[in-house]
N, C-alpha and C positions, 0 to 999 in steps of 0.2 A: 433536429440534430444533424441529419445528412447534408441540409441546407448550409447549416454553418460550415461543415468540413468543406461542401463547394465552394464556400465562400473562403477560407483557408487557403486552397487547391490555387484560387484565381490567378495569384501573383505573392511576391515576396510582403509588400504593403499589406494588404489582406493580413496575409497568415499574421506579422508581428503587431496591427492593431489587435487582431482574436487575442493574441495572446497574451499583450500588455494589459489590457482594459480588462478581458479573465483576472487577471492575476492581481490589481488594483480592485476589483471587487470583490475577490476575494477576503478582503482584511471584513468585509459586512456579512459575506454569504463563503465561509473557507470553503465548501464544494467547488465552487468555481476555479477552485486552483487545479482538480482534475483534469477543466475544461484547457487550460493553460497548457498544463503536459501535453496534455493529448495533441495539441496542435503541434508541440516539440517530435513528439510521436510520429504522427500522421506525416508531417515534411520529410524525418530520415528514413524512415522505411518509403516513401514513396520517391522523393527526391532526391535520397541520398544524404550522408554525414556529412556533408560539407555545406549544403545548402538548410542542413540542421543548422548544423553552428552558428550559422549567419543570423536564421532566426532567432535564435539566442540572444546574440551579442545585440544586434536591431531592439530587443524585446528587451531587454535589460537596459539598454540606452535610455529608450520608453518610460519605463519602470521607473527608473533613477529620476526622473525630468519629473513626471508624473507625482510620485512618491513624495521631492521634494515642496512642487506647488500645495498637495492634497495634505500632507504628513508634517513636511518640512524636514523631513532626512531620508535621504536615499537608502535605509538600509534594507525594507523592503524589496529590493532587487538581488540584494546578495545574501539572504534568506531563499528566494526563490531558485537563484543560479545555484548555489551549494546544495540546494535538501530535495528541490523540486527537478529544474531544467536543466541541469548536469547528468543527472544520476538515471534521469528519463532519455539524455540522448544515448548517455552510456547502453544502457538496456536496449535502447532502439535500433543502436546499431551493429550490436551482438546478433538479434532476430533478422537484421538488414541482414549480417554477414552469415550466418549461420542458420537462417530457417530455421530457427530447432527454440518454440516455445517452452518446452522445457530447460536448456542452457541455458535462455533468458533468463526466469525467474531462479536458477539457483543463482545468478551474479546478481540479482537485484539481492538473496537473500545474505549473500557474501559481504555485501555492501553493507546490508543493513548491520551484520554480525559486526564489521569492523568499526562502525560506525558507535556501538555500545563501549566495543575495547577503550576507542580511543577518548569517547566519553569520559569514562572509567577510569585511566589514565590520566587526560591532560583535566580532567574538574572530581576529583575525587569524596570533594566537600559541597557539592552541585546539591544534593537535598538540604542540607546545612543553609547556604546561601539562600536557596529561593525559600525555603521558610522565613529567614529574615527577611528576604525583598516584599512576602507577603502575609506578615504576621498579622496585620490589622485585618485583612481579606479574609484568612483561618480561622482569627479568634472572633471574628464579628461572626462567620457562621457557624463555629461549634456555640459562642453564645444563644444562637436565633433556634437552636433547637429546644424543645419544648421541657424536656426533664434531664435530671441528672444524668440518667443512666443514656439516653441518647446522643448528650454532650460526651460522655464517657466512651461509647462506641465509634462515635465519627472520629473523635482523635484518638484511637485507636487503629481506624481505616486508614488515617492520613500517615501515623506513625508505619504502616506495613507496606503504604504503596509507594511514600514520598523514595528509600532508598531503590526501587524497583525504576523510576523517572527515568534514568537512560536507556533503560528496555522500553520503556512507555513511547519514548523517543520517536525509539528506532524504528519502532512497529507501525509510529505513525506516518513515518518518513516512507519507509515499505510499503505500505497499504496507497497513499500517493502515488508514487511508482508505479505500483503494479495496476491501478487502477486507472492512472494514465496511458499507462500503454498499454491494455488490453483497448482503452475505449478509441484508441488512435489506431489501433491493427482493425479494431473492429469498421473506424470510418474508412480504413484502407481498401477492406471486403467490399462494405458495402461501394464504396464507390468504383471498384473496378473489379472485383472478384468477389461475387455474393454466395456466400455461403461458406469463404472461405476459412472466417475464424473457428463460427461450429464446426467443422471436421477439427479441426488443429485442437481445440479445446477439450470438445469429447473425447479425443484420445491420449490429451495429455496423462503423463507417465514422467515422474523427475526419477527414478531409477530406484538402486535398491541401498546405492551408497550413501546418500544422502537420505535416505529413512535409515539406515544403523547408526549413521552422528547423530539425530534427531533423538532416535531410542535411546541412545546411550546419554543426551544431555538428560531427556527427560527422566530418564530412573537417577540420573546424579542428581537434578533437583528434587527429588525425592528424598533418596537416601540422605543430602550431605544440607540441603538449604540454605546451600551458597548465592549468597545476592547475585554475585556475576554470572552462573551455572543456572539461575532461575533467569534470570535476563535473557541471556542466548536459550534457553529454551523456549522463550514466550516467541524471540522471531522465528525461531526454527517452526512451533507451531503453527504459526500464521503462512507460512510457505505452503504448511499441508492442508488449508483450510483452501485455500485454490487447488491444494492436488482434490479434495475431498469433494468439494464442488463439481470440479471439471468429471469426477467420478461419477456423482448423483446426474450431472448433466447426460452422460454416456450410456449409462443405463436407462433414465428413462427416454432417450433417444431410441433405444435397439429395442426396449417393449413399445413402445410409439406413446406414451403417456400422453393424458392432458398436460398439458403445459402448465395449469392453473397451480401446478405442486408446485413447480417451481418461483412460483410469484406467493405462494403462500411461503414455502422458505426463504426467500430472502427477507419478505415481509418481519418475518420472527427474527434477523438478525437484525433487527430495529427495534423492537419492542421485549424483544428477550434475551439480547445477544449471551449474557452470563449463563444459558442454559443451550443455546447452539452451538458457539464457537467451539467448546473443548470437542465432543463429539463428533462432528465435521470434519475436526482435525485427527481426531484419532482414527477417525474411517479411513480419511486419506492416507496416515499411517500405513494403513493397515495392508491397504492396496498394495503397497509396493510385493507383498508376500503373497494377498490370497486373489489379487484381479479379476476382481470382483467383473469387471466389462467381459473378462474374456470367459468367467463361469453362466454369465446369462447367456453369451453366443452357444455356449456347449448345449444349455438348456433348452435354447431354440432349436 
């Protein structure tokens, strides 16, 4: 991985092959579009927002050429540039301009919030639609289920998650983002400042006003089980699942833990994410009131 970001580092050429050829492999292995951002990442905070941009525009030229030989349409590139390589310079060069990891992630999670609105707004019929673009896709696999009652439940599932799709969206849009540009601050560290993400991470903190908009959606999609009110709650959640992280990071930092914990939790957000995520996120929650980092220092 360090090998590549040198290889990024080397020259403009460099960065926008890493970045085009990620992001066309992406359509076989989508992780790789991570690998894309991050190189979006790694140029503006290192190089600066201009010499992002460039990368951008070079890498979407790419993309476009590319997309049409392989595809035979270029839309592949303005998929990437709006949802991926846009939103990842946006955030890169907030962290450029402001040092302040937590500012970052609340404009990645602003982004993501307005990103549902406008959803919301300009496709209102968007679960409507892609059920018809893929009824034969649905009804082939509520068929292929073995009994009644489990055809009965799956379109069930489908019927509760399909209107939820622009939160489903946003979160996925988000989680890209955010996962780009932690892993491009992280190739930043390592290549010129080692160690420098753990501190910034461990100590992340988004504050206390962005946990009472959070609280407050999450008890309205409670009380009221408004599609839009459960949507922005699901990205607001996902915001505190990195605060909740960057927590458990911080902690077992200042007890010195094995480290093995934290490779068995991320492990389980693979194999069990329906039973990690809420809780992660509500810790993180939680943090903003009981800091949790600054009650194990007192203990020490």
């Amino acid at each position: 991985m360090i090998t590549l970001a040198r290889f990024i580092m080397a020259g403009p050429s460099q960065a926008a092959l890493v970045v085009a050829v990620t992001a066309i492999l992406a359509i076989i292995m989508p992780p790789l579009a991570w690998l894309s951002g991050a190189g979006v990442a790694l140029t503006v905070l290192h190089l600066g927002p201009v010499r992002g941009l460039q990368l951008v525009g070079f890498s979407g030229l790419a993309v476009m050429g590319l997309g049409w030989m392989v595809l035979g349409t270029p839309m592949l590139a303005f998929g990437m540039f709006l949802l991926l390589w846009l939103p990842v310079w946006l955030a890169a060069l907030v962290l450029y301009r402001s040092v302040s990891l937590a500012l970052t992630l609340q404009l990645v999670a602003a982004m993501a919030l307005l990103f549902v609105l406008v959803l919301q707004w300009a496709y209102p019929d968007l679960q409507l639609t892609l059920r018809q673009e893929f009824t034969d896709i649905i009804q082939s696999a509520i068929d292929q289920q073995p009994t009644a009652e489990a055809r009965q439940d799956l379109e069930t599932a489908l019927n509760k998650v399909l209107p939820l799709l622009p939160g489903l969206l946003a979160m996925g849009m988000m989680m890209g983002v955010v996962l780009s540009l932690l892993l491009g601050r992280w190739w930043q560290a390592a290549l010129y400042n080692p160690g420098g993400l753990s501190e910034e991470f461990n100590e992340l903190r988004l504050g206390k006003i962005p946990a009472i908009v959070s609280a407050l959606l999450l008890a309205g999609a409670f009380l009221t089980s408004n599609i839009l009110v459960m949507m922005l709650t699901m990205v607001a959640l996902l915001l505190y699942v990195v605060q909740g992280l960057a927590m458990i990071h911080g902690v077992l930092a200042l007890r010195q833990v094995n480290k093995v914990w934290l490779v068995v939790l991320y492990f389980s957000f693979f194999i069990m994410p329906q039973l990690v995520i809420l809780p992660v996120a509500v810790v993180g929650l939680t943090d903003a009131w009981v800091d949790y980092r600054q009650r194990v220092k007192r203990a020490d």
